[in-house]
Backbone as CSV, one residue per row, in Angstrom:
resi,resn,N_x,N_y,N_z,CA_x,CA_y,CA_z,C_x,C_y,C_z
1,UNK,0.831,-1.201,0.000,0.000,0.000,0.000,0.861,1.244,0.000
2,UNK,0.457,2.054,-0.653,1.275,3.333,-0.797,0.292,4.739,-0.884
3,UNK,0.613,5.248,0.054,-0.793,6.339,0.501,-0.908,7.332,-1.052
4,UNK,-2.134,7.667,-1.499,-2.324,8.064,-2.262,-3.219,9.388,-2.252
5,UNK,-2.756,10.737,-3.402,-3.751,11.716,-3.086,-4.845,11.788,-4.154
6,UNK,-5.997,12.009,-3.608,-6.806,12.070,-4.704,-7.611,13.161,-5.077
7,UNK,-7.454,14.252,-6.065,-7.832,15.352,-6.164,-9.310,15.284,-6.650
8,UNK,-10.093,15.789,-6.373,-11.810,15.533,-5.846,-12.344,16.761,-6.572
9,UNK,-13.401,15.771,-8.023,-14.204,16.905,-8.877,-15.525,16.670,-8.539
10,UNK,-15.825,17.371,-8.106,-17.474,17.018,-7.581,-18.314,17.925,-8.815
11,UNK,-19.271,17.117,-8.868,-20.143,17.810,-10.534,-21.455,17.869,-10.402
12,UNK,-21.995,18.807,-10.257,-23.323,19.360,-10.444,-23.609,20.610,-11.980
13,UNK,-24.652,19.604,-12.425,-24.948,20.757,-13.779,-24.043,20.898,-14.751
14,UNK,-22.764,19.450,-14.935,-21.881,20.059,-15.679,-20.685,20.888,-15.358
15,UNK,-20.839,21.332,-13.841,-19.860,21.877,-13.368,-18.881,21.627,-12.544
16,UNK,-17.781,21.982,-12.263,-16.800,21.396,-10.905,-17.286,22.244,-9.904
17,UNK,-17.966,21.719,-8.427,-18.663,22.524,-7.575,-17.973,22.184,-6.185
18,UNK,-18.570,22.744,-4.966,-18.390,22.111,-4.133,-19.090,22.462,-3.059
19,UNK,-19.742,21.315,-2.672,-21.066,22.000,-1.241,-20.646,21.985,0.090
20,UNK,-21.033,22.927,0.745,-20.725,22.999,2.107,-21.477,21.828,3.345
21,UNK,-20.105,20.849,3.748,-21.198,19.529,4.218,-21.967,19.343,3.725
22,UNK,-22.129,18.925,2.625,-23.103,18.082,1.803,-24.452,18.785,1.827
23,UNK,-24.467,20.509,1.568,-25.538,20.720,1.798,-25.671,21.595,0.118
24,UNK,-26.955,21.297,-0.361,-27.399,21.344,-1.722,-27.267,22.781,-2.269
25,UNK,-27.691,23.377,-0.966,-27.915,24.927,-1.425,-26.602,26.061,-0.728
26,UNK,-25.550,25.673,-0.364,-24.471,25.916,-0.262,-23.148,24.941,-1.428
27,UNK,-23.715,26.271,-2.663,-22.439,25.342,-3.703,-21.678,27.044,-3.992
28,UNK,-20.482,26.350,-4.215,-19.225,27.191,-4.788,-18.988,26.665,-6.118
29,UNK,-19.138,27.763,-7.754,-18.652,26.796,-8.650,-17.230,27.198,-8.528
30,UNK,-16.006,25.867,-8.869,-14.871,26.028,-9.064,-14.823,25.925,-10.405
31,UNK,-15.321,25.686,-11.973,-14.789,25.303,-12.768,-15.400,25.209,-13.658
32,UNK,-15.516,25.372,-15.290,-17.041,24.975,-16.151,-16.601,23.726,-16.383
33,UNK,-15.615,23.299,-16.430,-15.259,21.742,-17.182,-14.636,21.072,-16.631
34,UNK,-15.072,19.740,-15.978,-15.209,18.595,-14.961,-13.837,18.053,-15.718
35,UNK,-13.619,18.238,-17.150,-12.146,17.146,-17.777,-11.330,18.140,-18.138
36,UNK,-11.448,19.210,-18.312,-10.386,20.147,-17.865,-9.538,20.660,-16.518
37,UNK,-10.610,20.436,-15.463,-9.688,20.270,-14.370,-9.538,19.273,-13.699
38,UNK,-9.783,18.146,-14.545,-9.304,16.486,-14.433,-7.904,16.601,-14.814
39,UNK,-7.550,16.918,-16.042,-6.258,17.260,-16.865,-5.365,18.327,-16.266
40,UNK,-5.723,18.626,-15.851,-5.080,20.102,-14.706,-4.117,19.147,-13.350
41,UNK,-4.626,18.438,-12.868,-4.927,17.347,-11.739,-3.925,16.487,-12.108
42,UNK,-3.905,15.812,-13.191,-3.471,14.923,-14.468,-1.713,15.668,-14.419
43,UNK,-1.739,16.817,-14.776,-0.676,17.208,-15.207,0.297,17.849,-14.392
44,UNK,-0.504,17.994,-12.759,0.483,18.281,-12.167,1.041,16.810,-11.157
45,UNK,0.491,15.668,-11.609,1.338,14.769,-11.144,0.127,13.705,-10.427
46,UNK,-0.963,14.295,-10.760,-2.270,12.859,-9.703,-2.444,11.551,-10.496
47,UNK,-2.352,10.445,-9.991,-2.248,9.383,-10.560,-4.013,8.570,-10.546
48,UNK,-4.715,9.658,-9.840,-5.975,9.437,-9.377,-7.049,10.287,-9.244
49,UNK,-8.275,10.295,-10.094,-8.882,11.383,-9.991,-10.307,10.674,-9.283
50,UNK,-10.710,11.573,-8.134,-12.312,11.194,-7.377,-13.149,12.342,-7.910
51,UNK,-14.372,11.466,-8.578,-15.309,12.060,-8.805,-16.071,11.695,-8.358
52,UNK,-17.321,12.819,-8.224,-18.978,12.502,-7.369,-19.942,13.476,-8.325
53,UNK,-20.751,12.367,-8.856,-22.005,12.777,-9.324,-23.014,13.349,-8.341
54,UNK,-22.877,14.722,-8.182,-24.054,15.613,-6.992,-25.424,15.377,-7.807
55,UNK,-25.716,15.350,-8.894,-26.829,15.129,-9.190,-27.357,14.174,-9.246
56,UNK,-26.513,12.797,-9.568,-26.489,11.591,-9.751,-27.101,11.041,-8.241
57,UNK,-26.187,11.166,-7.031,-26.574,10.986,-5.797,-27.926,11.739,-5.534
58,UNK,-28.083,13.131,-5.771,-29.466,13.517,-4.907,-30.513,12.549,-6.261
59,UNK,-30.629,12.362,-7.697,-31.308,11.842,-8.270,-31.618,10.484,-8.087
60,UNK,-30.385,9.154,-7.866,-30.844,8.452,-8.073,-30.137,7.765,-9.126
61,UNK,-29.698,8.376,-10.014,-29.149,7.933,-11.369,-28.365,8.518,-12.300
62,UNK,-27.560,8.246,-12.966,-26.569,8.831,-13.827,-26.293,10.117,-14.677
63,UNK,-26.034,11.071,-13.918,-26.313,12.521,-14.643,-24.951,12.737,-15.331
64,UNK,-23.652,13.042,-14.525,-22.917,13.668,-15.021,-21.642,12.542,-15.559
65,UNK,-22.311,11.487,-15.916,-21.322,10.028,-16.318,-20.033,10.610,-17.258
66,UNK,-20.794,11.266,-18.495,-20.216,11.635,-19.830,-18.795,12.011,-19.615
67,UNK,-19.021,12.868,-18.375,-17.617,13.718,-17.704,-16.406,12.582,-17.018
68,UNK,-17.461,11.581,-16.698,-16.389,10.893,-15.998,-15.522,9.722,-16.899
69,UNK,-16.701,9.603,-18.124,-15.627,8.884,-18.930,-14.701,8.845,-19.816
70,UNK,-14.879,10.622,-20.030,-13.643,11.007,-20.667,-12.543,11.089,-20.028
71,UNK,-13.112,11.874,-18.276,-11.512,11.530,-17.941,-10.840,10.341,-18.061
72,UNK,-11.456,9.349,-18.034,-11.322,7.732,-17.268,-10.505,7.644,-18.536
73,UNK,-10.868,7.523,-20.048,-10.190,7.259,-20.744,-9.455,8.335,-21.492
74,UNK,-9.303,9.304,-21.356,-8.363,10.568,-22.231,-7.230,11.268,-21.882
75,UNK,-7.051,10.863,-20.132,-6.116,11.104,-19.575,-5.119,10.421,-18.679
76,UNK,-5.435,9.076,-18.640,-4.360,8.319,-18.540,-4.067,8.092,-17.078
77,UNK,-4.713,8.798,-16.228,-5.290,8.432,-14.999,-6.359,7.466,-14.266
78,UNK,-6.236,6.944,-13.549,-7.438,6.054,-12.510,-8.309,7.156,-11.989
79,UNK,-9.634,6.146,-12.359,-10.466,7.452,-11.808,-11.606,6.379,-10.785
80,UNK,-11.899,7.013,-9.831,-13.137,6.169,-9.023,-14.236,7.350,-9.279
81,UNK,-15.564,7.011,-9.177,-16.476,8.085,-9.072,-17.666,7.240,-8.035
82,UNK,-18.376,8.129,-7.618,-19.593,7.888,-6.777,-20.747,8.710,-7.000
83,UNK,-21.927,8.721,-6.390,-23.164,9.140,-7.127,-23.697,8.862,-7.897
84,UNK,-25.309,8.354,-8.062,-26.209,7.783,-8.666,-26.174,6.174,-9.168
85,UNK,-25.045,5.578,-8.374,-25.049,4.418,-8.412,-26.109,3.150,-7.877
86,UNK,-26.965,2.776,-8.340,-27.593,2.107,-7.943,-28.582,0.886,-8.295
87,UNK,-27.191,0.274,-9.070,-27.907,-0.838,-9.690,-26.365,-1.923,-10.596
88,UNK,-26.522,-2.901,-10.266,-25.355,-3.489,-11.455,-24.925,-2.638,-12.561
89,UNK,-26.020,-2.620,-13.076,-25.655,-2.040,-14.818,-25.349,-0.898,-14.486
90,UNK,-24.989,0.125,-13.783,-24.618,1.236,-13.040,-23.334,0.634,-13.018
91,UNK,-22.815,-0.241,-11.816,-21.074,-0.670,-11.889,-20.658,-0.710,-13.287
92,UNK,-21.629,-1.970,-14.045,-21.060,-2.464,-14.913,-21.085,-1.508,-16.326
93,UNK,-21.646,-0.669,-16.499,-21.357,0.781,-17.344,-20.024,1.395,-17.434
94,UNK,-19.898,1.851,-15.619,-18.386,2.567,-15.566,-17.245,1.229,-15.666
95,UNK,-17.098,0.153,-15.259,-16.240,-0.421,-15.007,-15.917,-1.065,-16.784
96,UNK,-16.699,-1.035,-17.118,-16.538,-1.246,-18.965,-16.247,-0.185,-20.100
97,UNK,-16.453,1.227,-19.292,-15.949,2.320,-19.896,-14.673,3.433,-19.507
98,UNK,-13.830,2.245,-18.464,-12.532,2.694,-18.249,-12.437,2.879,-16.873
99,UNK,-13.342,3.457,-16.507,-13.469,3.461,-14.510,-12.800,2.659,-14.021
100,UNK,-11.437,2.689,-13.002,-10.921,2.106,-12.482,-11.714,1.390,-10.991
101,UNK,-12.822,2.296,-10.517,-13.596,1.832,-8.881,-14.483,2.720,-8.767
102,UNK,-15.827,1.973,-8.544,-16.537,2.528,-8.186,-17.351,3.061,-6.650
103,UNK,-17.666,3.551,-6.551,-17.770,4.155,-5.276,-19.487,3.201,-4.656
104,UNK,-19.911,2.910,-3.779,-21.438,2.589,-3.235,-21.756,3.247,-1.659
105,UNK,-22.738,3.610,-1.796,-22.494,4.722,-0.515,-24.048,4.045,0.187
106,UNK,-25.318,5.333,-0.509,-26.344,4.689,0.274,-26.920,3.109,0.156
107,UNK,-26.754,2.538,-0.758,-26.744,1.307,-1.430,-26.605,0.282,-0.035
108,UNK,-24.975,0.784,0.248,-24.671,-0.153,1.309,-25.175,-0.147,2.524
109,UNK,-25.904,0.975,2.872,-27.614,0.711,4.237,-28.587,-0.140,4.087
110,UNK,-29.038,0.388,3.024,-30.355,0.331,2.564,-30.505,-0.660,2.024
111,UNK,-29.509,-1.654,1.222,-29.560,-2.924,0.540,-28.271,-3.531,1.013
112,UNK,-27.916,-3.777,2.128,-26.433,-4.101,2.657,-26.005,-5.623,1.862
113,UNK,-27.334,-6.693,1.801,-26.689,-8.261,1.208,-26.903,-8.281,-0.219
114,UNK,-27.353,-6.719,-0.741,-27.324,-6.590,-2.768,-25.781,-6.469,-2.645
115,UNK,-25.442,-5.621,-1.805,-23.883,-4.840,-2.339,-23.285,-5.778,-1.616
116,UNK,-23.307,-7.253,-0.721,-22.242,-7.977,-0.317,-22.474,-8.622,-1.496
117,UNK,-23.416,-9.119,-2.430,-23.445,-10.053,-3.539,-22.463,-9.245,-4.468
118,UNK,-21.997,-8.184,-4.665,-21.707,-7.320,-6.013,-19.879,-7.377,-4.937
119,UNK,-19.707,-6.915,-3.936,-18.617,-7.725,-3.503,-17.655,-8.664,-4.019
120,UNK,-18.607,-9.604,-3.692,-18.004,-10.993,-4.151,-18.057,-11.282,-5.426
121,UNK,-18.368,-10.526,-6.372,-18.296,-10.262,-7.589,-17.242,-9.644,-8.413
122,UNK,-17.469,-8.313,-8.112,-16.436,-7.482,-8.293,-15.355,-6.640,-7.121
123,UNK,-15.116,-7.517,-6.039,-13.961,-7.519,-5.469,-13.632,-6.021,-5.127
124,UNK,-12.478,-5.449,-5.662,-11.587,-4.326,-5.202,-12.284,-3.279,-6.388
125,UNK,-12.991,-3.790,-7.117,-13.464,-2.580,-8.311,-14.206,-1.628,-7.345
126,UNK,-15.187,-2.296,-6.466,-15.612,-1.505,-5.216,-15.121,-0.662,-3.982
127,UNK,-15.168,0.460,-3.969,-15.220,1.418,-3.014,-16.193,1.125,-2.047
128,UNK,-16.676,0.804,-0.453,-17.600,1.153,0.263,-17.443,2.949,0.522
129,UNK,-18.145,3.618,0.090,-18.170,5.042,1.067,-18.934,5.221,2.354
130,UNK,-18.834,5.561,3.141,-19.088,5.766,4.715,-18.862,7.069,5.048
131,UNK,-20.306,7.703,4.943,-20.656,9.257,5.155,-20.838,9.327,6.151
132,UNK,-20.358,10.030,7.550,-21.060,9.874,8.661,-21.103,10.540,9.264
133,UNK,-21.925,10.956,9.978,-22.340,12.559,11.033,-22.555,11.776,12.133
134,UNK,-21.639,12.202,13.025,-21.689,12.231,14.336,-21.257,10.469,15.020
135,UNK,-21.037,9.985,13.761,-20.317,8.560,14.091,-21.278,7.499,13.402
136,UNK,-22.877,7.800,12.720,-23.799,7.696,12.193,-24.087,7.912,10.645
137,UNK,-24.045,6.630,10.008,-24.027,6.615,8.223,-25.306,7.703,8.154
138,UNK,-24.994,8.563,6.750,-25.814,9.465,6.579,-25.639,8.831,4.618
139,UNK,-26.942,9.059,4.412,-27.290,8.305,2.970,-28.076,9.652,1.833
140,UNK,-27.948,8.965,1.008,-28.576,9.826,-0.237,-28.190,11.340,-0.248
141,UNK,-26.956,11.522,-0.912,-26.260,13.205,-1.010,-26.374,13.120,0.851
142,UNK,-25.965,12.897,1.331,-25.969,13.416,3.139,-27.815,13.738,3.969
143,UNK,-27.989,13.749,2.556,-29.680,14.669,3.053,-30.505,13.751,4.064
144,UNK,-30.056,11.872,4.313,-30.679,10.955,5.160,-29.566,10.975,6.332
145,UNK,-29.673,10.586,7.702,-28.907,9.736,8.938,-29.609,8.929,9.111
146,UNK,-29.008,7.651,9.023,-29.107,6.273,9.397,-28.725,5.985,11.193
147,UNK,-29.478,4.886,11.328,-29.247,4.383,13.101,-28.217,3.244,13.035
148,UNK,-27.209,3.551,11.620,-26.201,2.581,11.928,-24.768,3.142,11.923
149,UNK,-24.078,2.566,12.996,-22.618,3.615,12.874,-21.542,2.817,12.059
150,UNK,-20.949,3.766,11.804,-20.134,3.678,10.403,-18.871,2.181,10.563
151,UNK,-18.472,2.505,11.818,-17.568,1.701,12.061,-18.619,0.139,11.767
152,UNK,-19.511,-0.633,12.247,-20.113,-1.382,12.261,-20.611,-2.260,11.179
153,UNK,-21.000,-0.895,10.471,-21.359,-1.331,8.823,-19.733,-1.703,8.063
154,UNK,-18.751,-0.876,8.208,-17.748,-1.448,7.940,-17.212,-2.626,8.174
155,UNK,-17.079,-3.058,9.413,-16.465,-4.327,9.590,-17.397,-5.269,9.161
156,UNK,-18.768,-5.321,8.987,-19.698,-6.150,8.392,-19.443,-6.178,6.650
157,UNK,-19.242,-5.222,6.125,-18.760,-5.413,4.670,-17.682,-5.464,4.203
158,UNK,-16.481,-5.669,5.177,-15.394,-6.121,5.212,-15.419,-7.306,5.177
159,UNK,-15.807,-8.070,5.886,-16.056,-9.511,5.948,-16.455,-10.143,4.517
160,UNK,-17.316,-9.132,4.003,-17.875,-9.887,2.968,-16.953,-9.502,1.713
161,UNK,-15.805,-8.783,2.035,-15.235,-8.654,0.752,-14.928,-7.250,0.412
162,UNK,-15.124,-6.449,1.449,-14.794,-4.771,0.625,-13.419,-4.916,1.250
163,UNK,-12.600,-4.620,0.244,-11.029,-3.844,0.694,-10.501,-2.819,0.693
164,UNK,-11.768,-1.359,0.078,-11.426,0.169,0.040,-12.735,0.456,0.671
165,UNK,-12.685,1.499,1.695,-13.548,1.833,2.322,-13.168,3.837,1.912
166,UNK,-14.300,4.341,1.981,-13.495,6.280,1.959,-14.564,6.154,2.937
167,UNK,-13.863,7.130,4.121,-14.582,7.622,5.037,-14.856,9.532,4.916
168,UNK,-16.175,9.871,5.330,-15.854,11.085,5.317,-16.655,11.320,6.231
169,UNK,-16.373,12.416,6.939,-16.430,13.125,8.162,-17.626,14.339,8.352
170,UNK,-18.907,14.408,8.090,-19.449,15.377,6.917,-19.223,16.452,8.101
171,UNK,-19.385,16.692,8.750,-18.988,18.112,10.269,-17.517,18.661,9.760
172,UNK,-16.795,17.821,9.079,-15.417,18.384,8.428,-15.722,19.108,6.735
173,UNK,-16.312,17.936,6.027,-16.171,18.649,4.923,-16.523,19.494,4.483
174,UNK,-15.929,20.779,3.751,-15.537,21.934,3.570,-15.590,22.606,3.841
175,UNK,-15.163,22.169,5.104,-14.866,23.337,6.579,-13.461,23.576,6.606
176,UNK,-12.439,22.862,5.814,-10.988,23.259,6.015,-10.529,23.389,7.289
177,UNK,-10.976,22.365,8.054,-11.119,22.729,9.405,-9.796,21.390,9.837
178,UNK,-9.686,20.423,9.372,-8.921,19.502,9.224,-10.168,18.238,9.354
179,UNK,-8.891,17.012,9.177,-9.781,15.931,8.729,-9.779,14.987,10.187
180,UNK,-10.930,14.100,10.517,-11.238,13.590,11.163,-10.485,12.391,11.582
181,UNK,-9.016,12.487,11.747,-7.447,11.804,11.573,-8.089,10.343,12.540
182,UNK,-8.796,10.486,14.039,-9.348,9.296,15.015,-10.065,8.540,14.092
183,UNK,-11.080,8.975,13.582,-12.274,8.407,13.056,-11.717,7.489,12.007
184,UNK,-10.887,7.812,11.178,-10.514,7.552,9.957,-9.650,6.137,10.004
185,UNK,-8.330,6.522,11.718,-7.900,5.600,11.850,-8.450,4.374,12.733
186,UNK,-9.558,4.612,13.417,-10.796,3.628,13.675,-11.167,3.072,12.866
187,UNK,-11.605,3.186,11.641,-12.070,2.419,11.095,-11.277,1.575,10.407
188,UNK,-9.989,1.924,10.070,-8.888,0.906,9.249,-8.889,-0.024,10.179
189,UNK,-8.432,0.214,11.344,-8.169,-0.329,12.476,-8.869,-1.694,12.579
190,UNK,-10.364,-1.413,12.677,-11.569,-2.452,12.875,-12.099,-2.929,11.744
191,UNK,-11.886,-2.743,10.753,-12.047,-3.199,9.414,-10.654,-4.529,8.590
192,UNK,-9.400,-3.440,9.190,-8.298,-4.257,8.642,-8.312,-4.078,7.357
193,UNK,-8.708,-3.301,6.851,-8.623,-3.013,5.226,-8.031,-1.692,4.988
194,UNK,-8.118,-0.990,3.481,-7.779,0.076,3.455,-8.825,1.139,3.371
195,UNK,-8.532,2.348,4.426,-9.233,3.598,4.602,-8.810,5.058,3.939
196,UNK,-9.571,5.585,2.952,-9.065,6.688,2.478,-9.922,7.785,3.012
197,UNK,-9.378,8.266,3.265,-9.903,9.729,4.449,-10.011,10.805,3.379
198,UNK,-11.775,11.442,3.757,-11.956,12.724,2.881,-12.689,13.201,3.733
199,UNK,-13.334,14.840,3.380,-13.529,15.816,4.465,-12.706,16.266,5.147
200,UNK,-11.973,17.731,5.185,-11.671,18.376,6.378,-10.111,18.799,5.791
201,UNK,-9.544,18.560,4.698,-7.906,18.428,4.582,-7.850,20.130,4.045
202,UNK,-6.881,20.700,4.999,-6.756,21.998,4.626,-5.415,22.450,4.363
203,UNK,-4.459,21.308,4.576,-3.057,21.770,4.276,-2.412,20.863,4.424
204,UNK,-1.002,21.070,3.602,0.319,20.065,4.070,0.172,19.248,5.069
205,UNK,0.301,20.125,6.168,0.108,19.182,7.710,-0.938,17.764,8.237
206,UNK,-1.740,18.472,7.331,-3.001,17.484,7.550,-2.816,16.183,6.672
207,UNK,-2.507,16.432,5.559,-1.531,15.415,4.479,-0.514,14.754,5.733
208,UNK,0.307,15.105,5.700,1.547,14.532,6.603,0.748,13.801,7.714
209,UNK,-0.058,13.967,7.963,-0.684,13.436,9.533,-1.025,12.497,9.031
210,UNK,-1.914,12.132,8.208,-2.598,11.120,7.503,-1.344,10.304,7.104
211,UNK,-0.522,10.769,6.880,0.127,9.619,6.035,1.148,9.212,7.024
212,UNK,0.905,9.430,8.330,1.639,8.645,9.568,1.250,7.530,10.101
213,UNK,-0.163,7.267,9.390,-0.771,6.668,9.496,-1.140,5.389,8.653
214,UNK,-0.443,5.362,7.759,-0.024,4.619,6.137,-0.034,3.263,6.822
215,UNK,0.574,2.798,8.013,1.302,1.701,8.088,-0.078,0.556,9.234
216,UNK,-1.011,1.716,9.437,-2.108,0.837,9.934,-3.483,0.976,9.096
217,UNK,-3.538,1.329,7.545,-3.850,1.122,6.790,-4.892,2.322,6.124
218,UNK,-4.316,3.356,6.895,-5.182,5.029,5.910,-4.108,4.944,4.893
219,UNK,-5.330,4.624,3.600,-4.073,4.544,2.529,-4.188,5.816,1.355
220,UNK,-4.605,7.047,1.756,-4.739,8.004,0.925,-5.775,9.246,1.224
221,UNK,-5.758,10.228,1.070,-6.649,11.368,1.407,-7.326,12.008,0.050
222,UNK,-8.343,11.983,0.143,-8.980,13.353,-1.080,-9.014,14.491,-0.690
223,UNK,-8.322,14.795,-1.819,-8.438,16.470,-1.061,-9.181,17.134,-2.156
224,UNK,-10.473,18.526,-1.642,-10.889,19.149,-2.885,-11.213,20.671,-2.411
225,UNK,-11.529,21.085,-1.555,-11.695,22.408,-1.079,-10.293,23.345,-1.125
226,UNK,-9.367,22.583,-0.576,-8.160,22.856,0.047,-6.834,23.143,-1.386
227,UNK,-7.452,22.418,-2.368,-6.996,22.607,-4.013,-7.649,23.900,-4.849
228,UNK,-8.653,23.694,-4.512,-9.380,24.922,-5.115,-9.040,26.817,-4.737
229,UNK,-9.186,26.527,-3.317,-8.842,27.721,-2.767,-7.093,27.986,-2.535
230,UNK,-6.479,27.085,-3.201,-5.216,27.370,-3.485,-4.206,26.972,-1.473
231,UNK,-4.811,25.938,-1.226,-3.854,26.191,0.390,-3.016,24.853,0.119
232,UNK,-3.392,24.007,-0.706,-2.899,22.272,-1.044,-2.512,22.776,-2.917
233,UNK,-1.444,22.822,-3.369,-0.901,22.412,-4.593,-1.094,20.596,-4.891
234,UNK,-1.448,20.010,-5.976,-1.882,19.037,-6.409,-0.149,18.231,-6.677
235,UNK,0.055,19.143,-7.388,2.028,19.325,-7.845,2.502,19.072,-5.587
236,UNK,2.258,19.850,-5.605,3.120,19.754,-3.970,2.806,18.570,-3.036
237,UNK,1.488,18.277,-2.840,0.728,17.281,-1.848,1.424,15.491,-2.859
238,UNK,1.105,15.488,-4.049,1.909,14.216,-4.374,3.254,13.964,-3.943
239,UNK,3.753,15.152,-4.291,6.050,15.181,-4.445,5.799,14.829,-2.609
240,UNK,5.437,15.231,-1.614,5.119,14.955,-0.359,4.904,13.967,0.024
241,UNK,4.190,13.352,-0.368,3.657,11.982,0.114,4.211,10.976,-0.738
242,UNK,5.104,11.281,-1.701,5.887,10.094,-2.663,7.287,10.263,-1.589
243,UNK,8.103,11.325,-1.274,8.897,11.494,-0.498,9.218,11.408,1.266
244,UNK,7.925,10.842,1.722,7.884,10.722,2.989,8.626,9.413,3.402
């Protein structure tokens, strides 16, 4: 395992956006073109691009795909995406049109033994995501909390086969406030798999912290607020974490 950064295009309407804790009506646009600042990302050295369909997730279904499969195939990068996933032919779309992993978020509440069957199927192509407020899975774009805590549901779909889990912290994200470093390493911890930590990364430091953590299995951070507003270089946060 080798901790990895992953620069984070979140897409609403076609656009590179970004909501405040997952909230709909707090968006910032960063960008008109989701594969232009894929290629931006691309060129200063990311070997990995995270995308999230905002429309896709609050809909239900596949809005801003188009975007994700050009990056997937035009730039020569791994790309995972999440949002509006919710159905096989959903995996099996992106994973046949270059998508390196796909992301399953509310899926894995709400239908926990569909997504252990798709598991044992498709293995590591799967991402579990684990949204959680207050230690509590929160589903569909953040807008649901679930009565199940995050850690729990993890080690239960660990068992069945997930080996990438992203945790995010939603009280952190895009608060630049830093990232939820306990939580994150709880769950590697009790899972035994790998945890990529998003929400909350506002600088170098917070990078470096995370990746002290490499060796009990936080194997990478997304960072996307903290890129945008210029406090994390994409160019700087890789050369960092390749050199640690």
């Amino acid at each position: 395992m080798s901790f990895t950064i992953y620069p984070a295009i979140d897409m609403r309407g076609g656009k590179c956006v970004r909501l405040l804790q997952g909230d709909y009506s707090k968006e910032t646009v960063y960008g008109d073109s989701p594969f232009d600042m894929a290629k931006r990302f691309v060129d200063e050295g990311a070997q990995w691009i995270h995308m999230v369909d905002l429309d896709g997730a609050k809909e239900g279904s596949r809005v801003n795909d188009k975007f994700v499969i050009a990056v997937a195939n035009e730039l020569g990068a791994k790309v995972q995406i999440g949002g509006g996933i919710r159905s096989e032919e959903d995996i099996e779309y992106y994973l046949n049109n270059g998508v390196q992993r796909v992301i399953i978020g509310s899926l894995a509440v709400s239908q926990t033994e569909l997504v252990k069957s798709w598991l044992a199927k498709y293995g590591d192509r799967i991402a579990i995501g684990l949204d959680a407020k207050d230690g509590f899975v929160a589903t569909h774009g953040w807008i649901e909390t679930s009565q199940l805590k995050a850690v729990d549901l993890g080690v239960e779909l660990a068992q069945a086969g997930a080996e990438t889990f992203i945790f995010t912290d939603i009280a952190t994200d895009g608060m630049l406030s830093g990232p939820n470093v306990e939580a994150v390493a709880e769950l590697a911890k009790a899972t035994g798999k790998e945890v990529i930590a998003s929400g909350g990364v506002s600088s170098m430091d917070d990078l470096r912290l995370l990746k002290e953590y490499e060796g009990k299995g936080v194997a990478g951070a997304i960072v996307g607020k903290a890129i945008y507003t210029g406090k994390v270089s994409v160019e700087d946060a890789v050369k960092e974490v390749s050199s640690c």
